[in-house]
N, C-alpha and C positions, 0 to 999 in steps of 0.2 A: 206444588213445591217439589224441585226437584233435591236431588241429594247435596250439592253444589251448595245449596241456601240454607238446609239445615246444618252444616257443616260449618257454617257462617255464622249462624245464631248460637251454636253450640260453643266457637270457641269465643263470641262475645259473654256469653254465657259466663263461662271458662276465668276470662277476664276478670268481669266484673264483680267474682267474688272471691277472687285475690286480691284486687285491692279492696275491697271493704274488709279481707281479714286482714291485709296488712295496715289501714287502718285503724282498726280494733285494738291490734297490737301495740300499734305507735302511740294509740292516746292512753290505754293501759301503764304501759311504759312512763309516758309523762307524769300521769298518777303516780305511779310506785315512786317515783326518785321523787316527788314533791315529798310525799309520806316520807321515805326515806332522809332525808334532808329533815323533815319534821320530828321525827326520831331520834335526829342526834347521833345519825349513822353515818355519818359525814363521808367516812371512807367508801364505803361501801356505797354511795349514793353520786362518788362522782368516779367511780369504776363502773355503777351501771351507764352513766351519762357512755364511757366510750368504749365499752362494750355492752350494749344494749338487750342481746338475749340474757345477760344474768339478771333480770326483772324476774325472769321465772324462777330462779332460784330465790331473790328474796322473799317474793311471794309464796314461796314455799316455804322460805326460814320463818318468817316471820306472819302468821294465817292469820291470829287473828286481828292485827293492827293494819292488813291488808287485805281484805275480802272486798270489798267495792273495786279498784284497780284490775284486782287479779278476775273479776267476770268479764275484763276487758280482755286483760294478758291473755287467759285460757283457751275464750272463746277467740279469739281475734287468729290462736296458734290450729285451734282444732278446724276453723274454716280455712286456714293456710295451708294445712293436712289433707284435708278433701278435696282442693282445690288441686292437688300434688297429684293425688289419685286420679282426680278427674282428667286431669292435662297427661298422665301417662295412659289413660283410657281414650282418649280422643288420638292420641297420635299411637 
């Protein structure tokens, strides 16, 4: 294997766990605004609808009515973090 192919597999690598965190994120997301909506937080559930990073802010207003979603939101953000790292590490 020369350098050429691990370079290849690195940045499929690289790839493929961006989008599983941005994944993670997207269906977290749909969580919190159902919950949201379920809450009677109308406003605030159709401001996260079209700006979609404030999911982490509800999940953070509101922890305990939101803890199933937010292992989606957190972790869906912390592997979109490391993936940030990784792609500035690669190139």
């Amino acid at each position: 294997m020369n350098f050429t192919d691990a370079n290849m597999y690195l940045v499929i690598a690289v790839t493929m766990s961006g989008a599983i965190g941005i994944t993670l994120f997207f269906v977290g997301s749909l969580i919190t605004i159902a919950a949201a909506f379920a809450n009677n937080n109308t406003v605030f559930a159709i401001a996260c609808i079209i700006f979609m990073p404030l999911t982490t802010l509800y999940c953070l207003l509101n922890w305990q009515r939101t803890r199933y979603p937010a292992k989606y939101v957190f972790s869906g953000l912390a592997l979109l973090a490391s993936t940030l790292v990784m792609s500035m590490w690669v190139l």
